[in-house]
C-alpha positions, 0 to 999 in steps of 0.5 A: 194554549188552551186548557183540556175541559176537565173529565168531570165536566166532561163526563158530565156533559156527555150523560146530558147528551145521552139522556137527552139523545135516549129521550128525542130531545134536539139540542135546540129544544133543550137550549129554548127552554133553558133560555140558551142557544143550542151552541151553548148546549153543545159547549155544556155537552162536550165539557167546554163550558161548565155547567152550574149547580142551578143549569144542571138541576134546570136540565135535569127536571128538563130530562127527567132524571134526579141530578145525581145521574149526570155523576154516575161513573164520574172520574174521581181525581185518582183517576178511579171512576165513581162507584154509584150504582144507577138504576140505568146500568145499560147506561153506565158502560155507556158514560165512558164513551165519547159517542154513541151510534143511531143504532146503540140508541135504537137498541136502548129505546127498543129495550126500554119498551120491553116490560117482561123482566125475564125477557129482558134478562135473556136478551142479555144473555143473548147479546153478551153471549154473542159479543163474547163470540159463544154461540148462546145456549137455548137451554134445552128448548 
């Protein structure tokens, strides 16, 4: 019988994925300058195969990102998750799904383009006002 990956490595994996996904980067690309094929990416990406201390860093400098992003929200052994704040807290609520769509991508990558502060805070408010199911507020504009 085979053993479940841990959730860790699990969780692990899947930020690789995501940061790499947010970046354009092709599993193929990742793995040709790891010097391992894109199978093995996959396998590092889905928790099946651990990643080293050594890889992560090397996949880390590879995607831009200090290593202490890939534990961003880990699970902790009580079954807590992590309490690090990141400066990508769009990305947080995101480590703790399996997938992301094309277009939760799509929206990251248009969102991150955004330079204007106040604007990006009412595109929030928008969008979390019309998962909540509320009409937002145009404030008296």
């Amino acid at each position: 019988m085979k053993k479940a990956p841990d959730p860790v490595d699990r969780h692990v994996g899947h930020r690789v994925r995501v940061r790499r996904l947010l970046i354009g980067v092709s599993q193929e690309k990742l793995g040709d300058a790891l010097g391992v094929t894109f199978q093995q990416i996959q396998k590092y990406e889905k928790g099946t195969n651990r990643i080293s201390a050594s890889r992560l860093r090397q996949i880390a400098d590879m995607l831009n990102v200090p290593v202490s992003f890939f534990y961003e929200g880990a699970p902790r052994q009580d079954g807590a998750r992590g309490e690090e704040g990141g400066a990508e807290p769009a990305l947080d609520h995101a480590a703790n799904d399996v997938f992301w769509t094309s277009q939760d991508l799509q929206l990251v990558r248009a969102f991150q383009r955004i330079t204007d502060h106040q604007v990006r805070r009412r595109i929030i408010s928008l969008v979390e006002a019309i998962g909540a199911g509320a009409a937002p507020s145009n404030g008296g504009e």
